[in-house]
C-alpha positions in Angstrom: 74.8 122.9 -6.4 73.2 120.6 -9.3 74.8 119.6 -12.4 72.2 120.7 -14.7 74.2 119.0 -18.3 74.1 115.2 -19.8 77.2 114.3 -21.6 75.4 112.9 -25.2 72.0 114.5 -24.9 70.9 117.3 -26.7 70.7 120.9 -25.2 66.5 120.3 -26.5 66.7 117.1 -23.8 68.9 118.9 -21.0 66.4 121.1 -21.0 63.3 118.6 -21.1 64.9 116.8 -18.0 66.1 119.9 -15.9 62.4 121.4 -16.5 60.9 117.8 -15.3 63.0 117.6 -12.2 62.9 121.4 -10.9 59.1 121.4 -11.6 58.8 118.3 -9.3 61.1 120.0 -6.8 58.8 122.9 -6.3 55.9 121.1 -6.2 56.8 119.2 -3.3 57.9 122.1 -1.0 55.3 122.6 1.5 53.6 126.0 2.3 55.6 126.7 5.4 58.8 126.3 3.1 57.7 128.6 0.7 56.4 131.4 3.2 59.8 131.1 5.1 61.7 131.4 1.3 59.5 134.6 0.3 60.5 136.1 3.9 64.1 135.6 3.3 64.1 136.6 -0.4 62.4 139.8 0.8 64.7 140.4 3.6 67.8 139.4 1.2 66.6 142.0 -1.6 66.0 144.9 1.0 69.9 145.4 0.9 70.2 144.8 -2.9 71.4 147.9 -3.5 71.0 147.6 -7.7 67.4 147.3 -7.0 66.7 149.9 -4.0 67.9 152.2 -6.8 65.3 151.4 -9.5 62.2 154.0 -9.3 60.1 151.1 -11.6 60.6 147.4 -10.9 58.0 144.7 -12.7 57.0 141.9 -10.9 55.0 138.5 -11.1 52.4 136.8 -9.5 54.2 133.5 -8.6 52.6 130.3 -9.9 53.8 126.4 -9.9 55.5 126.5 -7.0 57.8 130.0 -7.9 59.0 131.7 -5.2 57.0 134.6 -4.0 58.3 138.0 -4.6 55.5 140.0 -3.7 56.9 140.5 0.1 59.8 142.2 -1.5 58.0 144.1 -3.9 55.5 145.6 -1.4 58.4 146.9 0.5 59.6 148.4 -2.2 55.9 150.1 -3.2 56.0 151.3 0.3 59.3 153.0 -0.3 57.7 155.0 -3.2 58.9 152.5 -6.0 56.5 151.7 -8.9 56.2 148.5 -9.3 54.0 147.0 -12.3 52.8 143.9 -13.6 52.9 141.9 -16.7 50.1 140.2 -19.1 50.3 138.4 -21.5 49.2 139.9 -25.1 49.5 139.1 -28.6 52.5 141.9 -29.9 55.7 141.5 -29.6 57.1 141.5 -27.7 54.3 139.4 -25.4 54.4 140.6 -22.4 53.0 144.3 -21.3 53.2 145.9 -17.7 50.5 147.5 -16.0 50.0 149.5 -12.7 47.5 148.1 -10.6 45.8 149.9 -7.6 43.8 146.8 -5.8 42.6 143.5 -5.6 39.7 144.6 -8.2 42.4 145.5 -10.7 43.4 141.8 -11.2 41.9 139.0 -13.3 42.6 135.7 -14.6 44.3 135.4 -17.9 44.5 132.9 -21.0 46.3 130.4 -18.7 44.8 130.9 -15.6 47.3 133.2 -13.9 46.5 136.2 -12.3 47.2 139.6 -14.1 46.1 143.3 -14.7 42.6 143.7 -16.3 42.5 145.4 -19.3 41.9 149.2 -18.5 44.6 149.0 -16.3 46.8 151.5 -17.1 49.9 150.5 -19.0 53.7 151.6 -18.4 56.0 151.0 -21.2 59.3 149.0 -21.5 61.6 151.7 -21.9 60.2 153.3 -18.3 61.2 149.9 -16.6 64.2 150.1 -14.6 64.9 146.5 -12.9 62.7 143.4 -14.2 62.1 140.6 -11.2 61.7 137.5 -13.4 61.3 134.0 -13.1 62.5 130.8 -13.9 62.4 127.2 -13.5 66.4 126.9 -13.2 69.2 129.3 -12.8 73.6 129.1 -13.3 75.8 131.5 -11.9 76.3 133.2 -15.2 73.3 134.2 -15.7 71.6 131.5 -18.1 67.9 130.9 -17.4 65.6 127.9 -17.9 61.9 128.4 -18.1 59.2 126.6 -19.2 60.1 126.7 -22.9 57.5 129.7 -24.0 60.2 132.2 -24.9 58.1 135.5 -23.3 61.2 136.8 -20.9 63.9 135.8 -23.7 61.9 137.8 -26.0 61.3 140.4 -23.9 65.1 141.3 -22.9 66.2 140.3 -26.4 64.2 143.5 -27.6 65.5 145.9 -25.3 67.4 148.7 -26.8 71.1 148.1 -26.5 70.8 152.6 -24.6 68.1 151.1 -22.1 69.9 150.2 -19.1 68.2 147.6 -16.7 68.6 145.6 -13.9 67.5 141.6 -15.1 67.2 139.7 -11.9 66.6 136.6 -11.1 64.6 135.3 -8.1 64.4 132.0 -7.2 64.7 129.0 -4.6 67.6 128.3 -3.9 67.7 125.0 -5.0 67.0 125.9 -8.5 70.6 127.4 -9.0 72.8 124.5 -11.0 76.5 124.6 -12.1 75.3 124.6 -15.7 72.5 125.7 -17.4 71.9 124.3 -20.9 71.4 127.1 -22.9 71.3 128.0 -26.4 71.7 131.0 -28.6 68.5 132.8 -28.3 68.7 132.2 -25.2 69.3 135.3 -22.9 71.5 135.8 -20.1 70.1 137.7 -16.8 72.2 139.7 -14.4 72.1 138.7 -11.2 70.3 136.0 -9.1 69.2 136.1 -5.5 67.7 133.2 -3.6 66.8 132.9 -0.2 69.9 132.0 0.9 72.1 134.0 -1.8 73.2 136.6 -4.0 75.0 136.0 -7.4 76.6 139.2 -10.1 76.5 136.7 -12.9 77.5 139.8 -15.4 80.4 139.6 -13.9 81.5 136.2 -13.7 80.2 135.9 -17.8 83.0 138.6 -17.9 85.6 136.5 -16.2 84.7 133.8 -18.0 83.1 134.0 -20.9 83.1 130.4 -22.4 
């Protein structure tokens, strides 16, 4: 496992550095890598029992070299689970979710990353049960480093404290370090599961807490 944190450098430069070097590390893993990772995220989260019991799950379309969830997510649609997609608006908080029901359903958005097209029909936070997010680097307690815009921080920052969700994280394994440089506004995720494993970071924040 990496060690994410620089003695003497700011959290603002930990950050900056970590982003560089994960960013480079998923752009250099070739398509065969990638497939076999989505294969064994999918097969990984088919026993994840948190998520088998969600009855909405959102998703992304993986870009920059993420890992692919979709595998995983359309064996869960074929189990009856909705699953729903975000886009990026200009409320708060940024991120909506939308059903889609084919390929004509999706469009390219502000940044060039596929999404629902308006009409689609939109299902509110507060009907969410598990969000599949992700992240450019990962610690076992849960901290999160993405590429700096804030919309998934944001987004489980405003959930009511009576919503209960499942925040997962899903990533290549590589991208889990030892520490992630995190600051206040920064929020923490549940769980984590690579392709190679599974991490209840809830409860190792609980055991240790500093």
């Amino acid at each position: 496992m990496a060690v994410s944190s620089t003695p003497g450098r700011s959290v603002s430069e930990q950050k900056r550095r970590l982003r560089h070097e994960m960013a480079e590390r998923r752009r250099v893993c070739s398509p065969l890598a990638r497939s076999k990772a989505a294969r064994a995220l999918a097969e990984r989260l088919e026993g994840f029992a948190p998520l088998q019991a969600a009855a909405v799950v959102a998703g992304y379309v993986p870009v920059r070299g993420e890992i692919d969830p979709r595998p995983a997510l359309e064996a869960l649609a074929a189990q009856g689970v909705v699953i729903v997609w975000p886009r990026v608006g200009r409320g708060k908080p940024r991120l909506a979710f939308f059903r889609v029901s084919g390929a004509d359903d999706w469009g390219h958005g502000p940044f060039g990353i596929l999404e629902p097209k308006p009409g689609c029909p939109e299902v509110p936070v507060a009907a969410i049960d598990a969000f599949v997010t992700p992240g450019l680097a990962f610690d076992p307690r849960g901290y999160r480093l993405g590429w700096g815009g804030g919309y998934y921080d944001e987004l489980i920052a405003g959930l009511p404290v009576r919503q209960r969700v499942l925040l997962l994280g899903v990533a290549h394994d590589f991208q889990v370090v030892s520490r992630c440089p995190h600051e206040s506004f920064d929020a923490p995720i549940d769980w984590i599961v690579t392709d190679r494993q599974t991490i209840a970071c809830q409860a190792l924040r609980q055991s240790s807490p500093t």
